[in-house]
N, C-alpha and C positions, 0 to 999 in steps of 0.2 A: 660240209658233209662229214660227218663222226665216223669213224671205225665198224664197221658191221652194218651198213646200209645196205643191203642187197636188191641187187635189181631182181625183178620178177622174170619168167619168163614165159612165152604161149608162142611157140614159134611150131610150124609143121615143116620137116623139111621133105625132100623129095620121096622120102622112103615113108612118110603121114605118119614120123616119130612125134610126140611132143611133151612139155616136161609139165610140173603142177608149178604150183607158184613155189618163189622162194624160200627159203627161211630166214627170217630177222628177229632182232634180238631189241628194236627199240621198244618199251615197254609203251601197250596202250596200242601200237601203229596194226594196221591191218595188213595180212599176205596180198603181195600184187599179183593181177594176174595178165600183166604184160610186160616186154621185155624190153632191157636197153634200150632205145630208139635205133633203129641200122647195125646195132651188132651184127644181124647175118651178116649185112653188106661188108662188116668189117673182115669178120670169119672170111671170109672170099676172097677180099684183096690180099689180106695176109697170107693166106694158103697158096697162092698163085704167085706172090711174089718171092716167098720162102720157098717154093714149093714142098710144100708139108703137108701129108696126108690127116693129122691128127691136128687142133688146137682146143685151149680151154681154157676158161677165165673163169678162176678159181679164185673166191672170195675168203679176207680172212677169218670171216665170221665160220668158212666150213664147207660151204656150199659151191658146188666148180657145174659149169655150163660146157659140156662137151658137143663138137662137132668132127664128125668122120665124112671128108671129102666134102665138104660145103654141108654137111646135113647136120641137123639138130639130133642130139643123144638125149633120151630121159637123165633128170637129174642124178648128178650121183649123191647118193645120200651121205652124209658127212659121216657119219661111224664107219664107213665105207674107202675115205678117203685115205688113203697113203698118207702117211706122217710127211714122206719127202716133199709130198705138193703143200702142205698147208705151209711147211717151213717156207715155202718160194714166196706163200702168198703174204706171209708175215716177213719176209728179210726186204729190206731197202736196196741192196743190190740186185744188180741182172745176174743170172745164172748160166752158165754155157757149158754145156760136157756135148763135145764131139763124138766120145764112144762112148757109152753106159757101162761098156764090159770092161773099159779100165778106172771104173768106179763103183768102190764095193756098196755105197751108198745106193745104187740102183739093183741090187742084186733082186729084190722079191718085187720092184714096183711093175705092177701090171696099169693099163692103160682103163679107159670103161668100158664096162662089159658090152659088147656089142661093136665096138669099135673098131679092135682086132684081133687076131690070135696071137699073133705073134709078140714076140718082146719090142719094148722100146731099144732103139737102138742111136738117137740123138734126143737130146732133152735141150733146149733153151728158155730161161723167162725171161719176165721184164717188168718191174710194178708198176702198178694201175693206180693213180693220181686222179682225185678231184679238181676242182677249178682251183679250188681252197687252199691243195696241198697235201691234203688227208690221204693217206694212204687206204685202201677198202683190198687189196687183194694184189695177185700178177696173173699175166698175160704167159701162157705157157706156149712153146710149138712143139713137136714131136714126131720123128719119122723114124720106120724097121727098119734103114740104111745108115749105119753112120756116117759122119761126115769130116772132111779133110780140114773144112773152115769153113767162119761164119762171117761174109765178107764185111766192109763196112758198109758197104749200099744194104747189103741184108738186113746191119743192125738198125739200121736207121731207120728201116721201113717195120721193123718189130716196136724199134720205139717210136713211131709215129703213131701205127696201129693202136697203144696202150693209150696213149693221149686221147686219140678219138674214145675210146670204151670210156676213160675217166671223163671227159664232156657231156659225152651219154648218158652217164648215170647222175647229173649233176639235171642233164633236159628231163631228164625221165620223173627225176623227181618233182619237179614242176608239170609235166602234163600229169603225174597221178596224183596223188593223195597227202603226201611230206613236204611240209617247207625242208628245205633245207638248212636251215640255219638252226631251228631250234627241231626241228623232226619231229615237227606236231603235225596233224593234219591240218590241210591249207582248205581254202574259203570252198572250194570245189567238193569237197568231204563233207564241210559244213553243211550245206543245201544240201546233201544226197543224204545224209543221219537225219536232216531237217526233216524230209519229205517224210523219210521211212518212219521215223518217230511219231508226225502227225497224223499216218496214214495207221498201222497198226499199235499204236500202244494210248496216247490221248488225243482227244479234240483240240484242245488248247495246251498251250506251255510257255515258258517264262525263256527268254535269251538275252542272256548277261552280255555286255560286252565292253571291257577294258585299253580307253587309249591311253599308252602308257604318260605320252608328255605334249604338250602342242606345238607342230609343226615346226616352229621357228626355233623353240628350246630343243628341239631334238636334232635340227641341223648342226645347231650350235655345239653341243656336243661332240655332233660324229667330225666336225671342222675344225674342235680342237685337238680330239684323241682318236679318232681315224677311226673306221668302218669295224675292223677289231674289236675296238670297245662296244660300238655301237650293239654288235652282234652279241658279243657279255652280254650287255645289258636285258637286250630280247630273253637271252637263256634264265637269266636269272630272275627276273619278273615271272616268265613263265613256271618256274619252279616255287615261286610261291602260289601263286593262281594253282597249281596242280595241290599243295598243301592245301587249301582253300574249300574249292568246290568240293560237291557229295561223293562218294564213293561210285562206282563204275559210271561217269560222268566224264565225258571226253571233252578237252581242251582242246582248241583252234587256234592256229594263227590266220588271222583273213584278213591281214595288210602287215606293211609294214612294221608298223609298232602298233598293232590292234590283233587285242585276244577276244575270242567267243566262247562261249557254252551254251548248250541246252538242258536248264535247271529244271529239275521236277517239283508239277504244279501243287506246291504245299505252301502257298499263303508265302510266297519271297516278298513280296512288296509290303509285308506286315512284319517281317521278321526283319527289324531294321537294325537289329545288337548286331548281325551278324554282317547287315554291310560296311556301318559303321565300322568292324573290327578289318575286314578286308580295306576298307580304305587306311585305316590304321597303318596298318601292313604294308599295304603297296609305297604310305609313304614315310616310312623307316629309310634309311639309309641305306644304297648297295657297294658292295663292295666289288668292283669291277675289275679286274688285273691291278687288284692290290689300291687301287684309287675309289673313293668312297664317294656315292654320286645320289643327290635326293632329285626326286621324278616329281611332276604334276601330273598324278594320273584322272583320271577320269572316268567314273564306272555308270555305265545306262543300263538302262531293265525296259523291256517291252515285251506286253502279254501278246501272243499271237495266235490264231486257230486255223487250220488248212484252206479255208476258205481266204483266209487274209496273204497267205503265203502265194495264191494262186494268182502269177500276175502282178504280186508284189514284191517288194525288195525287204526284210525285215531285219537285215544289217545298215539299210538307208535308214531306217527306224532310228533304231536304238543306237547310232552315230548320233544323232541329232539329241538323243540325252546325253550319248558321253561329254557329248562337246559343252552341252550345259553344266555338265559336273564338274567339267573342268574349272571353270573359270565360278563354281562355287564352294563354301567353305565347306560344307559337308560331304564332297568329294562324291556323291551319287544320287543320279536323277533317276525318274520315270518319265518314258517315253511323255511329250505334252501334244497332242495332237493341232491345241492352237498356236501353238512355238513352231510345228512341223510350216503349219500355212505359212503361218507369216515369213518362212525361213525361205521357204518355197516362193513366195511373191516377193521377195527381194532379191532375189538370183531374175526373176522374170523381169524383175524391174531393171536390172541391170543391163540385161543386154537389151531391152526397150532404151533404156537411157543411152547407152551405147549408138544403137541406131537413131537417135535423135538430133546425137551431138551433129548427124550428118544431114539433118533436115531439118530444115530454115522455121517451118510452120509451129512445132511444137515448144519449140525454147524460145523463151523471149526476156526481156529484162523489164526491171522496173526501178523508177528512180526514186528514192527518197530525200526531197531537201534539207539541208542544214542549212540556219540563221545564223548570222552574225550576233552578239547579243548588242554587241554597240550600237550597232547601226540599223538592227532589226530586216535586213534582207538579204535574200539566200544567195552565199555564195561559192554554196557546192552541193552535187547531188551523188548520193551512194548507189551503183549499179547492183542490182539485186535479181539474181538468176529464179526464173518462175518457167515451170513447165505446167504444161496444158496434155497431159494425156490422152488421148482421141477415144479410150474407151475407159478409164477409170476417173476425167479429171484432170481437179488440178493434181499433182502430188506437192505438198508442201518442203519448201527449201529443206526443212529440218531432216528431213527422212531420207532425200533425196545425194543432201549433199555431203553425207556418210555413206551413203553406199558407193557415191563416188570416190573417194579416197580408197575404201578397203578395197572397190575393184581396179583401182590404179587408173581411172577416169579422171583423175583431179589435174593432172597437168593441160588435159583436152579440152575439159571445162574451164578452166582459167583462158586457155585461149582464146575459147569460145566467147567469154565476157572481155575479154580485151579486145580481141576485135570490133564488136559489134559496139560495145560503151565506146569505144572511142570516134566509131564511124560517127554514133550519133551526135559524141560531144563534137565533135568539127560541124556539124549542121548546127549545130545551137550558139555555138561561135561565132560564125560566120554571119548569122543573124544581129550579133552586134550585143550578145550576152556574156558577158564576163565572168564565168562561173569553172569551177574544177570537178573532174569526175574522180569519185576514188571507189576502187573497188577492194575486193576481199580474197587473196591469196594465202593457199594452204601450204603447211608445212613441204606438202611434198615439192611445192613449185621452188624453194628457196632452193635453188642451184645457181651455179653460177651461170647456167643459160638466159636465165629469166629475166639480167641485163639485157643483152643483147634481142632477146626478146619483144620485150619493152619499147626502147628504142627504135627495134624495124616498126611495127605500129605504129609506134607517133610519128616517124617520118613518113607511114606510107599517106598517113591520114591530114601530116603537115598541122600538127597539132603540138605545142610546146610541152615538153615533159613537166615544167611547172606548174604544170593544168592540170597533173595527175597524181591523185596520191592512192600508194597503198596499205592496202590495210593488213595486220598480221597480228592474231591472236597472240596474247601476253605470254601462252607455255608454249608457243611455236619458238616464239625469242630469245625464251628462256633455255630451250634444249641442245642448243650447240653456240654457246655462245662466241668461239673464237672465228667458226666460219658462218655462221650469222652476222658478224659484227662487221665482214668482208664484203658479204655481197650487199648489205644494206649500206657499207660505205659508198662501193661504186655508184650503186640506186642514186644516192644523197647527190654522186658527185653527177652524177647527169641533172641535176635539177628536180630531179620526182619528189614530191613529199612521200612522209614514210609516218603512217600513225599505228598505236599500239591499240589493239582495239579489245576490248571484252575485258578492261582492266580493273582487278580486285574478283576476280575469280580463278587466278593461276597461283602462282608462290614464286613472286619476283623477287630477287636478291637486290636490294638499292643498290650495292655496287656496279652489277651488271647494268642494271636500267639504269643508270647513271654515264655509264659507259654506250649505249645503242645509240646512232647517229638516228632519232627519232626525230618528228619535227610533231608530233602531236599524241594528245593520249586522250581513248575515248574509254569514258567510265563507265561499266557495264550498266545497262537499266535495271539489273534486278537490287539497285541500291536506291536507283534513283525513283523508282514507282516506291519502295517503303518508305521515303521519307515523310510522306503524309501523314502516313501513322507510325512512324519509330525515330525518337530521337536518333539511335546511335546510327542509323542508315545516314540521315541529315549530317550527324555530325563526320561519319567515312567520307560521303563524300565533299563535304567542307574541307577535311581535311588534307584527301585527297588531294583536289581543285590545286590547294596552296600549294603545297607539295610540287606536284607539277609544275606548275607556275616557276616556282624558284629552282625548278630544276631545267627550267628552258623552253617546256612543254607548251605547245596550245594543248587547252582543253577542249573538248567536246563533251557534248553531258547525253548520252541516248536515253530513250524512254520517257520524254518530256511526254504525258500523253493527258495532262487537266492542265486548266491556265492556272491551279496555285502551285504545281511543281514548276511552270513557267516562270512563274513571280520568284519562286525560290532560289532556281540556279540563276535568275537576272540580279536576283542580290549576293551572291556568291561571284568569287573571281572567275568564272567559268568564260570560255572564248566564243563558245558555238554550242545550238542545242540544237535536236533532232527527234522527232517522235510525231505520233499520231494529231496532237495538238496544233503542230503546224499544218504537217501534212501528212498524209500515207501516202504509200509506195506508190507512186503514179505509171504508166503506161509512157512508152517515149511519144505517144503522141499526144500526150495530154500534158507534157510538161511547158512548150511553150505558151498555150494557152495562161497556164498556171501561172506562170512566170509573168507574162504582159499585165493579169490580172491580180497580180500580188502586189500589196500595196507598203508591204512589212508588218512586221511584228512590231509591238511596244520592246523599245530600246533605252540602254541607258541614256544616251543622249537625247531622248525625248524625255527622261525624268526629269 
């Protein structure tokens, strides 16, 4: 809270005195027309405890709040006020005169009109502190008696008193109309200008709204240079955005690091020099307590009309552009109402998926075989997670199992297939079929739990961890390589196979992958479907293949899905192929069937 915040005040005390609102000096901010939170309450305890007929909290903006015997006094007007009082409210020290009459400084100061007749004859202050620090004024007492001494229980209780006012005016500003960090009006100001805007001046209007940086970069920030900077940061953003916007055009703060306005309806969404030049701006370089800091800001536009406001949220709006701007190069969207749905139906799907993980009927798995090429019969199946939504369908893996990771479901979900792939792989064992199950784990599982993890499963199932391999996309492996290279050791040393899977789609360093305790590499299909028609896909994964090979690697080749991509990776040094051509994804009750009735593929040893 800055210098010259003044609380408002609307208090009636016993005598049905009461004052107008404040005076403040922040420019753009509206007069409050309520007071402290609990200041009377404080006037009271204090008065009772000092026993002081007189108190007043006098701001140093000018402005002082009298009460006489617990009762509210009309404001005193500041041209009004005694030079002695503003000095109390402006000095950093407490003030204490026992007599006034052996202080010439007291000679002419009269008390507020109404208050008493008489002269002051004890004067104490004590300044008034925001949460921040910020000095805003002092806490005065004053009684027609002078006094012998001001005990120390006395002082304590004066500066306790000051504490509570400076809290208050920090609550106050939050239940009214000021953030308090940049002293803009807050989201509550916003909707109230909103309403009155749409109701008497136009039907529809335009509401800009700026997030400064996303989430994750803006933590990072305040977790290197502390809440201080952070709070810079706000100010200074805001004072371009104030540079910015139209003339009598009021700025918002209505979060965190998110500014508002309501623009006038003059074709904003056509005058696009001017966003572009705002986003320009916004991403210049700040300079922050002397440290120089560049933002990814994000600026949304949505048109709205009072009918659309009614019942509706129009900062949920135009979130949903900022958030898109962000992460585009032109730094500002318009609101897309099919971006809204679908934003909308992934949050719904999420906690649908959420409640799934915990029932049996909706998740299920499906196995895809992989062939040996030597020997032409399968001797492992890929667990593949498939939901069955009871009123939308199936929802396809691809969609599914990215909302599970952003919503931090991926460790639940991986359970969820580890369990259940493994129950089944022990029934298909047990029947006397010699095959491995591998599934597909995401970056977030690579912890070090995920051994032990592993492990409890296969023992509870009585299933050999050589039976299990898993899978780990090529930029998962890639992205911490020294505790990557740890956990996938221990994996190795319990016996798991460990395959790189989606490979030539990431940017692996061959030293690295050279270094990964891997036992297989499976080459992504979108090389292996264009070899039909494109040499050089042929020739990637030819050389690939080798590559691996000489590097220790089994291959796998996925997206076998015609018998001449079949013939081609069987003439290639490839180990195992996988695709439509042999099989799709089958049901676990459809794999033994499958299995009894496979007879093999054409292998090399049948050439």
């Amino acid at each position: 809270m800055t210098a010259g915040i003044n609380p408002g005040q609307h208090m009636d005390g016993p005598s049905g005195a009461h004052s107008a609102a404040a005076h403040t000096s922040v420019p753009g901010a509206l007069p409050e027309g309520f007071a402290v939170p609990g200041f009377d309450a404080v006037v009271r305890l204090v008065s009772r405890s000092l026993n002081v007929p007189l108190v007043a909290l006098v701001l140093n903006g000018g402005t002082a709040y009298w009460f006489a015997n617990g009762s509210a006094l009309p404001t005193h007007e500041p041209h009004m006020l005694h030079p002695l009082y503003l000095e109390a409210a402006r000095s950093l020290e407490s003030l204490v005169v026992l007599d006034t009459f052996n202080d010439a400084r007291f000679a002419d100061v009269t008390p507020a009109p109404g208050a008493t007749a008489g002269p002051i004859r004890f004067f104490a202050s004590v300044p008034v502190h925001t949460l921040t620090g910020k000095q805003i004024g002092a806490l005065c007492v004053m009684d027609q008696a002078p006094r012998d001494e001001l005990t120390e229980h006395e002082q304590t209780s004066l500066r306790d008193a000051a504490s509570l006012i400076g809290a208050g005016v920090v609550l106050r500003s939050y239940l009214g109309r000021t953030d308090p960090i940049t002293q803009l009006p807050h989201r509550y100001a916003f909707f109230d200008d909103l309403r009155r805007h749409l109701r008497e001046e136009a039907s529809h209007t335009w509401v800009i709204a700026i997030d400064v940086a996303p989430v994750q970069r803006l933590n990072a920030f305040i977790r290197a240079m502390g809440h201080a900077y952070g709070d810079e940061l706000m100010r200074a953003v805001a004072q371009r955005m104030l540079t910015w916007i139209p003339p009598d055009t009021r700025l918002y703060q209505v979060g965190a690091s998110r500014f508002a306005a309501v623009l006038p309806d003059r074709h904003v969404e056509a005058d696009t020099a001017r966003l572009d030049y705002l986003v320009a701006r916004l991403r210049e370089p700040f300079d922050c307590l002397g440290i120089p800091l560049t933002i990814q800001p994000g600026v949304g536009l949505v048109k709205i009309g009072e009918s659309e406001l009614r019942g509706g949220d129009p900062l949920r709006l135009v979130m949903n552009a900022s958030y898109a701007a962000q992460q585009s190069v032109r730094g500002w969207a318009v609101y897309d109402r099919r971006q809204d749905e679908l934003h909308q139906q992934e949050f719904f799907l999420v906690t649908e998926l959420a409640a799934a993980l915990t029932d049996r009927t909706e998740l299920d798995l499906h196995y895809q075989p992989r062939v040996d090429l030597d020997s032409g019969r399968c001797v492992a199946l890929e667990a593949l997670a498939r939901w069955h939504h009871p009123t939308l369908g199936m929802i396809p893996p691809s969609r599914f199992i990215g909302l599970a990771e952003r919503a931090g479901l991926m460790r639940t979900l991986t359970q969820w297939v580890l369990e259940h792939g493994v129950a089944q792989l022990a029934k298909w064992r047990s029947k006397g079929h010699d095959i491995k199950l591998s599934f597909n784990v995401s970056s977030t599982d690579l912890g070090a739990d995920l051994v032990s993890r592993v492990q409890q499963v296969a023992e509870r199932y009585k299933v050999g961890l050589d039976s299990l391999e898993l899978e780990f996309t090529e930029s998962t492996l890639m992205e911490h390589s020294a505790t990557t290279r740890r956990h996938l050791t221990a994996i190795r040393e319990l016996g798991a196979g460990i395959a790189i899977d989606d490979f030539g789609t990431g940017y692996s360093n061959l030293s690295a992958l050279r270094q990964m305790p891997a036992t297989s590499l499976k080459i992504d299909q979108s090389f292996v479907r264009g070899m039909g028609t494109s040499r050089h896909d042929e020739a990637i994964v030819r050389s690939v293949t080798d590559l691996a090979r000489s590097m220790g690697f089994r291959v796998v080749v996925e997206g076998v899905e015609t018998h001449h991509l079949y013939d081609s990776v069987l003439a290639m040094a490839c180990d195992e192929a996988q695709g439509f051509h042999i099989a799709r994804p089958l049901p676990g009750a459809d794999v033994l069937p499958w299995l009894a009735s496979h007879r093999g593929m054409p292998s090399r040893r049948m050439g």
